[in-house]
C-alpha positions in Angstrom: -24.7 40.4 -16.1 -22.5 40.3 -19.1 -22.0 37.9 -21.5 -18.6 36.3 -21.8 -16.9 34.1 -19.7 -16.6 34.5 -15.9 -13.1 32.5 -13.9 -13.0 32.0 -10.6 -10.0 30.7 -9.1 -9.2 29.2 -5.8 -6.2 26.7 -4.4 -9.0 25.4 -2.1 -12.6 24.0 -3.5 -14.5 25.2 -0.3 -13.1 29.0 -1.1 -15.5 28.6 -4.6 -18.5 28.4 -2.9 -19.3 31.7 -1.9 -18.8 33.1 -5.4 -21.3 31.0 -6.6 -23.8 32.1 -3.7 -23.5 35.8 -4.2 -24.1 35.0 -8.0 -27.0 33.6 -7.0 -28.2 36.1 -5.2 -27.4 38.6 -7.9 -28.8 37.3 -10.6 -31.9 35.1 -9.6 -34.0 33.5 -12.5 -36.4 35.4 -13.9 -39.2 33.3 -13.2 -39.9 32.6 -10.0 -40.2 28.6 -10.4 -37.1 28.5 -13.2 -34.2 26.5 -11.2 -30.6 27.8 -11.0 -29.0 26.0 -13.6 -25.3 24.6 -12.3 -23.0 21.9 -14.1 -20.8 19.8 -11.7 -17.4 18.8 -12.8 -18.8 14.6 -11.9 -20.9 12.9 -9.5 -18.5 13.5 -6.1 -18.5 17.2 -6.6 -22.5 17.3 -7.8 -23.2 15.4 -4.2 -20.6 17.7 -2.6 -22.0 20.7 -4.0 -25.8 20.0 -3.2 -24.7 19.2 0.5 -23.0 22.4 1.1 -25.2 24.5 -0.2 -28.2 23.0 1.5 -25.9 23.9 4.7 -25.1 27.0 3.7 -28.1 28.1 2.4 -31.2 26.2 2.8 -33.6 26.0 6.3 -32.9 22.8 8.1 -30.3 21.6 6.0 -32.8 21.8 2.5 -32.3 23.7 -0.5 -34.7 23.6 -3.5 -35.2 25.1 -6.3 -31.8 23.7 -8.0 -30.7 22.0 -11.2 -26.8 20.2 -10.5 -26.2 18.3 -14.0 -23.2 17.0 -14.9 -21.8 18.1 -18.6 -22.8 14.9 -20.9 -26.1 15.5 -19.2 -26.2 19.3 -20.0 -25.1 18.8 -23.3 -27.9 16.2 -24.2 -30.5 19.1 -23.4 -28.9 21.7 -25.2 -29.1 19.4 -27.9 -32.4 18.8 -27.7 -33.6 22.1 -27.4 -31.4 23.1 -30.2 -31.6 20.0 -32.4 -34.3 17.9 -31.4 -31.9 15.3 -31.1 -32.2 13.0 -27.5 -28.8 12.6 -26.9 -25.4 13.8 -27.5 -23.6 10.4 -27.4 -25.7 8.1 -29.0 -26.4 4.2 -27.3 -24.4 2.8 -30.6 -21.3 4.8 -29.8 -21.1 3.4 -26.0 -18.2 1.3 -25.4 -20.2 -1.8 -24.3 -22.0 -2.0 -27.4 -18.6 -0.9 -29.5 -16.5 -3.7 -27.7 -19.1 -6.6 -29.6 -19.3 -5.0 -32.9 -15.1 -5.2 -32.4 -15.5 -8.8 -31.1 -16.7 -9.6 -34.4 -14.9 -8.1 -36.7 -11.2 -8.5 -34.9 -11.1 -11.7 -37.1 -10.6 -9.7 -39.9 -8.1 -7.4 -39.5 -5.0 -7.5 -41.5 -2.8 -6.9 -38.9 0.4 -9.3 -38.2 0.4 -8.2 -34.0 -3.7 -8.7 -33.7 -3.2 -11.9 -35.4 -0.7 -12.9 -33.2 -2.4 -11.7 -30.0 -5.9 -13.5 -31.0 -3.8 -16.9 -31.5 -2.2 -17.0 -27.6 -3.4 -19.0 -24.8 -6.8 -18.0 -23.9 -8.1 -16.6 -27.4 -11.5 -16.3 -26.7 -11.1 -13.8 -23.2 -8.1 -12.3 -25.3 -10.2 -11.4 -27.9 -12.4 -9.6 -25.7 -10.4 -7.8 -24.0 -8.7 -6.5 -26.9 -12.0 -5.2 -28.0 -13.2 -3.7 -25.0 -9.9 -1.7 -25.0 -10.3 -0.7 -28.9 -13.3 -0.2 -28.0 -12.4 2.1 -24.6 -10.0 3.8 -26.9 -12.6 4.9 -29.6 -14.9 6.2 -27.3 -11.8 8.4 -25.7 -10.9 10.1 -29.5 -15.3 10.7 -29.4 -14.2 13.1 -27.0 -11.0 14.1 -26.9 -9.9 13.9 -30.6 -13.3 14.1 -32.5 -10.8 15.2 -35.7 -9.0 12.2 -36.0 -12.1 9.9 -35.9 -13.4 12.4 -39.0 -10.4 11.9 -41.1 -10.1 8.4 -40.5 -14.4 8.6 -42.0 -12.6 10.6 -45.2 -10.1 8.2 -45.7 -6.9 9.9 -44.3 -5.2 6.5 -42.4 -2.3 8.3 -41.4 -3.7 10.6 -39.2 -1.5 10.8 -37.0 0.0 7.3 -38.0 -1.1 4.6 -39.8 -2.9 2.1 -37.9 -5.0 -0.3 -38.3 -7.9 1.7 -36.2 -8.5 3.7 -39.5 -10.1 1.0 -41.1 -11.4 -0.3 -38.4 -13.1 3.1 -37.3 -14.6 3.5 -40.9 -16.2 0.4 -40.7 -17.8 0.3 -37.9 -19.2 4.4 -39.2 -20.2 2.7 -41.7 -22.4 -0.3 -39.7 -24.0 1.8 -37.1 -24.8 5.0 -40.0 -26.0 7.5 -37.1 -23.4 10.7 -36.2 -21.2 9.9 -33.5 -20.7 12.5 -30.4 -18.2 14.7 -32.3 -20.1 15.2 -35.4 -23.4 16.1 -33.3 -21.3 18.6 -31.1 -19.9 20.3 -34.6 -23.9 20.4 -35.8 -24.8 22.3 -32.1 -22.0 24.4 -32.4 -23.2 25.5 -36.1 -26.9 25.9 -34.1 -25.9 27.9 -31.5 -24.0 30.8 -34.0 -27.4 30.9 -35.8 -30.0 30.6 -33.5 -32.2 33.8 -32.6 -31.2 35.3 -29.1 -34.5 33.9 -27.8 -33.8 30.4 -28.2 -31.1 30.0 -25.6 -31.6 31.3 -21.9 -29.8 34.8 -20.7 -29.5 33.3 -17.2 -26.0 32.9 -15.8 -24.6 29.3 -16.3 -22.3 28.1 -13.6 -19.5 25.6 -14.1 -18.2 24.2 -10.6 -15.5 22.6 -9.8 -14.3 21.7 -13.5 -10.5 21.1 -13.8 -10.5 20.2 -17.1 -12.7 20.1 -20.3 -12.6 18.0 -24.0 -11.9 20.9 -26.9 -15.7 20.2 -27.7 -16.7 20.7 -24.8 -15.1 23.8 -24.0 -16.0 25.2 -27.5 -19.4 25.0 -26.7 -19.1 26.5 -23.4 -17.6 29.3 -25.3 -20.3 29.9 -28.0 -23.1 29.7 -25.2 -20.7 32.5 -23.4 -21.7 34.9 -26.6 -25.3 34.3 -25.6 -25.4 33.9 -22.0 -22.8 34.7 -18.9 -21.0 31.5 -18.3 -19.1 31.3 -15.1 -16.3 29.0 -14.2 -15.4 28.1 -11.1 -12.0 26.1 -11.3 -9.7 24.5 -8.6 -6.5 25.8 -9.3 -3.9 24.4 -7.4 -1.2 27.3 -7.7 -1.5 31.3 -8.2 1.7 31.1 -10.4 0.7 28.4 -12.3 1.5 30.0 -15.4 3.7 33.3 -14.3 6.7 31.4 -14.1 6.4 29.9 -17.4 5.9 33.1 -19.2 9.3 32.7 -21.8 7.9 29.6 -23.1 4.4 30.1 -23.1 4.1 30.7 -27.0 6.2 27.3 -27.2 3.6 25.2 -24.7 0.6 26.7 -26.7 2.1 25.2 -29.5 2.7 22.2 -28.3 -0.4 21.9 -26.8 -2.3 22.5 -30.8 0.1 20.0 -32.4 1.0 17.6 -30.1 -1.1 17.7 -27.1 0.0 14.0 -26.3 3.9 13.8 -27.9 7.0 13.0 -26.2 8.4 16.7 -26.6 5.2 17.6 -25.2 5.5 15.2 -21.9 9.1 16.4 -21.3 8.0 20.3 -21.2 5.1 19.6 -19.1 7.3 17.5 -16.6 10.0 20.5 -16.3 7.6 22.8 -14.5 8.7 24.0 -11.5 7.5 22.2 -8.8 7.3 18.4 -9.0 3.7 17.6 -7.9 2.4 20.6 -10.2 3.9 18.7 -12.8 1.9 15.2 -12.0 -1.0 17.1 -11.2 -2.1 16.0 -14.5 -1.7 16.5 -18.4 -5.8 17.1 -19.4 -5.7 19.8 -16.2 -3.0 21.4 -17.9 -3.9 21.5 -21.2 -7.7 23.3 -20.1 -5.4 25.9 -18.3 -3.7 26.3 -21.6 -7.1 26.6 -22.9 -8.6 29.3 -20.8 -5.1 31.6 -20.8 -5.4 31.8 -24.7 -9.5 32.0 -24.7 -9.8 35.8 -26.0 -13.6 35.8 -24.5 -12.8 35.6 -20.8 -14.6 38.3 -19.5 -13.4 38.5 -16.3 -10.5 36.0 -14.5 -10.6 36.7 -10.5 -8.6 34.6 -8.2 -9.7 34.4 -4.6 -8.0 36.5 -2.0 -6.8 33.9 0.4 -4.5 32.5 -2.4 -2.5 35.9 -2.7 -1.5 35.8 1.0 1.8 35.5 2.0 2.6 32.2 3.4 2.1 31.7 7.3 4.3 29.7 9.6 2.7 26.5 10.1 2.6 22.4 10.1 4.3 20.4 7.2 1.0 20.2 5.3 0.4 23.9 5.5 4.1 24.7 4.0 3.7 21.8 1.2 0.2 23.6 0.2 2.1 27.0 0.5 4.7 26.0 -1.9 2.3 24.7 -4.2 0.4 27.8 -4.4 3.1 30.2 -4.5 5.1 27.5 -6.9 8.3 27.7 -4.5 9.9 24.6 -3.5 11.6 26.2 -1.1 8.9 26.8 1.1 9.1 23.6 2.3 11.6 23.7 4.5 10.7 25.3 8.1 11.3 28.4 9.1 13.1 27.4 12.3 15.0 23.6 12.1 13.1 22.1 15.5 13.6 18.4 15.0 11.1 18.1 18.1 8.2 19.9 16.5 8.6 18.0 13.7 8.4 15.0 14.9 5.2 16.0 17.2 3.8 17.6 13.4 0.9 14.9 12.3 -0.4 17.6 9.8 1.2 15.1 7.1 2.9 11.3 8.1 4.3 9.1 5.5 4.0 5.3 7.2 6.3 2.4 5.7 4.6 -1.1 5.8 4.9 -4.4 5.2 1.2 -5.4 4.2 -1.9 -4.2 3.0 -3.4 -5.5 6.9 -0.6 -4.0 8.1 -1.6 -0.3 6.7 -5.0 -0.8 7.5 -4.1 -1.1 11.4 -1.6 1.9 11.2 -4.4 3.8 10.2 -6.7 2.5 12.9 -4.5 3.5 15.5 -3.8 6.6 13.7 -7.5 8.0 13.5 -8.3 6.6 16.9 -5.1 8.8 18.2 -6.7 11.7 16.6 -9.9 11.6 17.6 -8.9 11.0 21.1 -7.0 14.2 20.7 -9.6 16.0 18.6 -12.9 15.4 20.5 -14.8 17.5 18.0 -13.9 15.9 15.0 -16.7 13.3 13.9 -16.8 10.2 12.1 -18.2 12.1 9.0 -15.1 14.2 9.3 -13.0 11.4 8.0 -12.6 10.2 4.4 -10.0 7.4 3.6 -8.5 7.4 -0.4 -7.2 5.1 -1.6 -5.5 4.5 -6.0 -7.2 0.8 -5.2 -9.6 0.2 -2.7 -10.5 -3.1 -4.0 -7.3 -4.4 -3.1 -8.2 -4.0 1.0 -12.2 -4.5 0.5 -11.5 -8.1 2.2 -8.9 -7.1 4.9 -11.2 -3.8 6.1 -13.3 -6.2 8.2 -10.8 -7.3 10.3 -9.6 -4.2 11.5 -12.7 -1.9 11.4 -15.4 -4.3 11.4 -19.1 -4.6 8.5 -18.9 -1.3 6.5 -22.2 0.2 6.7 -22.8 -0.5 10.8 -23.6 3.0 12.9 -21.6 1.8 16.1 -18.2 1.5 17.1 -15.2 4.1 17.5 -15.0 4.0 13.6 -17.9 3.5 11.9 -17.7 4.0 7.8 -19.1 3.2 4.4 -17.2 2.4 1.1 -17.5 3.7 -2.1 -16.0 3.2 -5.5 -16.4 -0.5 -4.5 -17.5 -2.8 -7.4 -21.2 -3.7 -6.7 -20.5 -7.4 -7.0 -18.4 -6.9 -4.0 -20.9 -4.8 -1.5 -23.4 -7.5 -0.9 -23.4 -10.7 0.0 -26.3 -11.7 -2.3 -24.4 -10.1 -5.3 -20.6 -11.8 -3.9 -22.5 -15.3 -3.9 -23.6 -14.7 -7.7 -19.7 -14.3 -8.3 -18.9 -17.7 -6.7 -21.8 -19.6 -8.6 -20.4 -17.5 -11.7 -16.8 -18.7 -11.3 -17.4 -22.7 -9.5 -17.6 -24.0 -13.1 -13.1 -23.2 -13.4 -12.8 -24.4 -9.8 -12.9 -28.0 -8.2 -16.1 -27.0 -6.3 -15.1 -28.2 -2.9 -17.5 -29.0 -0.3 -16.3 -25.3 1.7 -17.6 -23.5 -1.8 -21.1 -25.3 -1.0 -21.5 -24.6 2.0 -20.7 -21.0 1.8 -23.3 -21.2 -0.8 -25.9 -22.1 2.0 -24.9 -19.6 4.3 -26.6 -17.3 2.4 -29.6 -16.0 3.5 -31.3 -15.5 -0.2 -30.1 -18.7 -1.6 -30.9 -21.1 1.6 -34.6 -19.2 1.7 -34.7 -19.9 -2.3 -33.9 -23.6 -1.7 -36.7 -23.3 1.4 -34.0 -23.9 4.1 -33.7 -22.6 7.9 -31.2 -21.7 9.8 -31.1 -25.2 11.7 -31.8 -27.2 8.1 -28.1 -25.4 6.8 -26.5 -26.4 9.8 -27.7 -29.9 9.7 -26.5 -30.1 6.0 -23.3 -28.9 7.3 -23.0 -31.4 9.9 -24.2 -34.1 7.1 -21.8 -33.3 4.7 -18.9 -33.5 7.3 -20.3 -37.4 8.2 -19.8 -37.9 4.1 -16.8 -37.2 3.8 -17.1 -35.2 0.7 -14.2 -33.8 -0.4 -14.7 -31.8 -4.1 -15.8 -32.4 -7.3 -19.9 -33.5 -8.8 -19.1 -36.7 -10.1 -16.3 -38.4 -11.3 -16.5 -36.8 -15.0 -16.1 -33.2 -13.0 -12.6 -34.9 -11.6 -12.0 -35.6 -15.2 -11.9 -32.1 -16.3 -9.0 -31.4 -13.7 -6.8 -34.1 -15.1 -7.2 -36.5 -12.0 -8.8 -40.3 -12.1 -12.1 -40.3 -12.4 -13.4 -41.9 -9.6 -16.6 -41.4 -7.4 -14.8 -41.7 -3.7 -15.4 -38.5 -2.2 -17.4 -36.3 -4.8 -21.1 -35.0 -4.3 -22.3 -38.0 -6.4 -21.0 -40.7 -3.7 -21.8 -38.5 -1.3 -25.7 -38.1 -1.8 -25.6 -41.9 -2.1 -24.1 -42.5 1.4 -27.1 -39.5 3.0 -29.9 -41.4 1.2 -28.4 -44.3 2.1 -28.8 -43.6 6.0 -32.2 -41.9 5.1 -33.8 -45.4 3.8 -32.2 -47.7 6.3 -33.4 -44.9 8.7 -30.2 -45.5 11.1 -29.6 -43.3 14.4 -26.3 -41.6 14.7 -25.9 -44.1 17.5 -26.0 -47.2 15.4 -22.7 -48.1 13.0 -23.6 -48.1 9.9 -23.3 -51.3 7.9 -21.7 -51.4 4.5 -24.1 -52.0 1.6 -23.1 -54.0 -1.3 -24.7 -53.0 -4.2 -25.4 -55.3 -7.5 -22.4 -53.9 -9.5 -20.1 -54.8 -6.8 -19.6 -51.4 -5.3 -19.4 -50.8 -1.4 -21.7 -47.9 -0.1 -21.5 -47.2 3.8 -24.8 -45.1 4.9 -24.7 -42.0 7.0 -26.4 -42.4 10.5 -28.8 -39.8 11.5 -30.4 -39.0 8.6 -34.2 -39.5 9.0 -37.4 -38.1 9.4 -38.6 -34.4 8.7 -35.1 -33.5 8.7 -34.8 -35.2 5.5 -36.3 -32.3 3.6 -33.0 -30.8 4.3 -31.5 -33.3 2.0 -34.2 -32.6 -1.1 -32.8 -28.4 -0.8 -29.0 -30.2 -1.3 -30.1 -32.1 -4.3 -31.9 -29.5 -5.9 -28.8 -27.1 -5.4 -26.2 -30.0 -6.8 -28.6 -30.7 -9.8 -28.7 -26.3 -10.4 -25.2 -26.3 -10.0 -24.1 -29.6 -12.2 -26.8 -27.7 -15.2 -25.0 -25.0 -14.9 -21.5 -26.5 -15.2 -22.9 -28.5 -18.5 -24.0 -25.4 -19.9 -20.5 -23.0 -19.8 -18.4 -26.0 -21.4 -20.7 -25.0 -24.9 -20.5 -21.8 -26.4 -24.0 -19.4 -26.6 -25.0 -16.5 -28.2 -24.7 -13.4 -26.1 -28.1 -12.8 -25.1 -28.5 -16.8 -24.5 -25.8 -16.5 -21.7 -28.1 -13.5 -20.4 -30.9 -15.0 -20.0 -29.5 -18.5 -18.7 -27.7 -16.0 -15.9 -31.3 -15.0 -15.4 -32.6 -18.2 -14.8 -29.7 -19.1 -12.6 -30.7 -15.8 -10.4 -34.7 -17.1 -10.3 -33.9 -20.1 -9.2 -31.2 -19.8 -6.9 -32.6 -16.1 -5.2 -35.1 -15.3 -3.1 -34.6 -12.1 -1.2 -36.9 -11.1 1.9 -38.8 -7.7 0.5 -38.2 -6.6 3.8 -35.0 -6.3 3.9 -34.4 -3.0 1.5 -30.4 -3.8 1.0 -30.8 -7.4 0.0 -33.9 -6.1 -2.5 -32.0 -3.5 -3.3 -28.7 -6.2 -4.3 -31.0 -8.3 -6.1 -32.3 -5.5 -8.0 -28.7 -4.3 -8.7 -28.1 -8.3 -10.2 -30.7 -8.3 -12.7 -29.2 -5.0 -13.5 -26.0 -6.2 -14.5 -27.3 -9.2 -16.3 -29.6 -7.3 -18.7 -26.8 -5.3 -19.7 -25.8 -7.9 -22.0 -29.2 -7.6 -23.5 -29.0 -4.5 -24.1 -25.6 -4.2 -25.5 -27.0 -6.8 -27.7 -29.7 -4.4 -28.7 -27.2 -1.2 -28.9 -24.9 -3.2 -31.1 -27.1 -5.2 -33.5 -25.0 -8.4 -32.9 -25.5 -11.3 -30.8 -22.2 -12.8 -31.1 -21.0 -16.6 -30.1 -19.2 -16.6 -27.3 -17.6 -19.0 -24.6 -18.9 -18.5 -21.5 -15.1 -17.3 -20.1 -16.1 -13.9 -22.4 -19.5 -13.5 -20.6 -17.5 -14.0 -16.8 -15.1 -10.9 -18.1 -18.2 -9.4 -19.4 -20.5 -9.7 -15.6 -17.5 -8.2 -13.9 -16.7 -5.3 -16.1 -20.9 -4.4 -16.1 -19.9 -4.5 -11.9 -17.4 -1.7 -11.8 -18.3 1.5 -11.3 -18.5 3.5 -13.8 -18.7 7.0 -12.2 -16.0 9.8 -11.3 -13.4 8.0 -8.7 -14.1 9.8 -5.3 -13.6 8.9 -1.7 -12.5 5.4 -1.5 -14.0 4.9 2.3 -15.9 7.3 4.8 -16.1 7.4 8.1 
């Protein structure tokens, strides 16, 4: 094949796929045992891809014999084979470590709106955040705007305006002294122009299902293109896309060089001709730019099924039509038949009232269309969603435990913070959030329903529902002890806490009265009254030790996130909190698997600790923040739910 770059367009991301197998079968490796070597846009279209291939291609559903990467992780080996360097983006330069070496330093800056910010109500989360986003923002401009973050090193502050991330930037250059992402990518660029042809592979390189690329990125695409073919296979949504803007295409080039991200900019973009083109997205539009004015595109072919003429069909075939053809007008129908369109469920906008309320619209709505679609499967099905969290708590009541194979609508979640897809890792976000809440006697006992924290404590099924029955006799309401009550700005007195609670169970357990007998009222030398609780005696007793122990864990624990620690401090007294309070079965793979994922998440902060060389003091409200940003996911948002 020839070298240069190879574009494949399609309005559809199944219509790419046979383009890529032909190639494949065209131009094999040359060694027999040398893998295909494909780049996936993220980690949906990599598990998308290696599915439909193995469908399409492999025997019994397998294919082998394959290399899907994504692009940060194609780029580290390039630069490794090039440079000997091990990564692109070095450990440093990730946000989680950035966000720290911020933390400290926010202090400093001579800024009057920082200043005022870091003196609000809640400083020390404030603070935080504020890094994290500096922090978030910084690691953007390593990929996107590489060229600002190298003036700001040369001491040019008013590129583009002066800020007070200039000084900021240079200083933390100057801390961690390694190249950032930008720098290396300028270095591998410089490597690839000299290197012999030998060094880099004349197999065919394919790029699927990319919609967008940094400048870096793409540069580098385009100087392996001189030494290898690269082929592009690109979702494009409409054939026109850029025909009809052919006056002022010299005037959006332009824009895009000088002010990819200005207000001018924004307005052009947003006049195109057909509205959801226009919101398809700024980065996806700027990479088309891109490609049109890249003079080493070899070849540009856009699949035949988008240059046919539009057929009569439902409301979601005309609204795809009129995309692709970049006509608005398409979208009326061809015949006004109020009828049809009313029986048309190709697309259904639903007004409701509630989140529940949308959830059992779309109940009825896929159990209507698989009743009238026999052949369409479960697996058929995916759900989106812009915020799945937001109906993670309500999905149970209308479809039932994500995860379970049986019922008209089985499904699974994803893009689901981990912290919320286990019960083992939800309980760890309870115990981390009982020390802000009046830890009611409901909180506890939720606790103990917990299959990994009751076996921790060594209780049954039978010893949790005894302690439930217990603390119902003791009337416990909320709170330790009466200094807990304190903290909520409410009298200080025992009546009702844990503390006069365990009295009243050991009470009944020494006097040994049956839950027949009345208790009778004990008065104890400093002239307080204490009324057992019958029914507390014998083996069950041990029941009572677990209860303790948990109280005495939790009351530690409460103690400890009034005092500020140092980062790696709060790590390991979460770790401690986990080895005490969880004890999975190793039988069960998903609650291994959960614990597993906890420890995870907690050694994070150790190892941002170790990426950013500072162990800053910090109240335990920053670690909290800190435990629930490690639980997000971090990957390409995809499907929100599956059936």
């Amino acid at each position: 094949m020839q070298h240069g770059i190879i574009v494949y367009r399609a309005s559809r991301l199944e219509a790419l796929l046979p383009p890529l197998l032909s190639l494949m079968d065209a131009a094999p490796p040359a060694q027999a045992l040398q893998p295909f070597d494909v780049i996936a846009a993220h980690p949906g279209i990599r598990q998308w891809l290696a599915r439909a291939i193995a469908r399409r291609r492999g025997s019994g559903g397998v294919a082998a014999n394959l290399s899907i990467e994504l692009p940060s992780a194609w780029l580290d080996g390039l630069a490794r084979h090039l440079l000997g360097e091990s990564v692109v983006a070095l450990r440093p330069y990730r946000r989680e470590a950035l966000r720290w070496r911020i933390h400290e330093l926010l202090a400093e800056i001579d800024d009057p709106a920082v200043r005022r910010y870091l003196h609000g109500l809640d400083a020390p989360r404030r603070r935080f955040q504020l890094a994290d986003r500096i922090a978030a923002i910084y690691t953007r401009y390593l990929v996107y705007r590489p060229d600002w973050l190298q003036a700001w090193s040369a001491g040019r502050d008013d590129v583009p305006a002066p800020t007070f991330l200039a000084p900021l930037w240079r200083r933390q250059r100057a801390q961690i002294a390694q190249p950032h992402r930008g720098e290396r990518l300028t270095t591998l660029l410089r490597a690839l122009d000299m290197a012999a042809p030998s060094v880099v592979s004349e197999e065919p390189l394919h790029v699927f299902g990319i919609s967008h690329l940094a400048p870096t990125e793409f540069a580098t695409l385009r100087a392996v293109a001189r030494r290898r073919p690269v082929v592009l296979y690109v979702p494009d949504p409409c054939r026109e896309y850029w025909a009809g803007l052919k006056p002022e295409r010299a005037y959006l080039t332009e824009l895009a060089k000088l002010g990819a991200f200005s207000e001018a900019s924004e307005q052009q973009f947003l006049g195109l001709s057909h509205p959801l083109l226009a919101s398809w997205g700024r980065l996806g539009q700027h990479f088309m730019l891109a490609l049109a004015g890249a003079d080493d595109v070899a070849v540009d072919i856009r699949h035949s099924e988008d240059e046919q003429p539009a057929v009569e069909g439902g409301r979601l075939a005309r609204l795809q039509d009129s995309i692709r053809q970049l006509d608005t007008a398409l979208l009326a129908p061809a015949v006004a038949d109020a009828a049809r369109e009313r029986e048309d469920r190709s697309l259904r906008v639903h007004a409701c009232h509630t989140r529940l309320r949308e959830l059992e619209v779309l109940r009825d709505a896929l159990l209507r269309e698989r009743e009238a679609r026999p052949d369409l499967k479960p697996s058929d099905i995916v759900v989106m969603a812009p915020d799945i969290q937001a109906y993670v708590p309500l999905l149970p009541a209308v479809f039932g435990e994500p995860g379970r194979a049986h019922g008209a609508l089985p499904y699974h979640l994803a893009d689901v913070p981990v912290l919320r897809s286990h019960p083992l890792l939800l309980a760890f976000t309870t115990l981390l959030d009982l020390p802000q809440t009046r830890l009611s006697a409901a909180q506890v006992l939720d606790l103990l329903a917990v299959e990994e924290i009751a076996r921790a404590l060594g209780l049954d099924a039978a010893g949790v529902e005894r302690l439930s029955e217990w603390i119902a006799r003791s009337r416990v309401a909320w709170a330790l002890d009466p200094e807990f009550r304190r903290r909520f700005g409410v009298p200080a007195i025992p009546e009702h806490t844990f503390a006069w609670g365990m009295d009243r169970l050991i009470a009944g357990y020494l006097l040994g009265t049956d839950e027949d007998d009345e208790a009778q009222a004990l008065t104890l030398p400093d002239g307080d009254v204490l009324v057992p609780v019958e029914g507390v005696h014998g083996v069950q007793a041990e029941a009572l030790g677990a209860l303790d122990r948990l109280l005495q864990l939790l009351a530690e624990f409460c103690r400890d996130t009034q005092q500020r620690r140092r980062l790696r401090a709060w790590a390991q007294r979460c770790e401690a909190l986990i080895d005490n309070l969880f004890r999975a079965d190793y039988a069960d793979a998903g609650a291994t698997a959960a614990l597993a994922e906890l420890r995870r998440i907690v050694l994070s902060l150790e190892n941002d600790v170790d990426d950013a060389h500072v162990d800053p003091l910090v109240e335990f409200d920053v670690v909290l923040q800190a435990q629930h940003d490690a639980a997000q996911p971090r990957h390409w948002p995809s499907c929100a739910a599956s059936c």
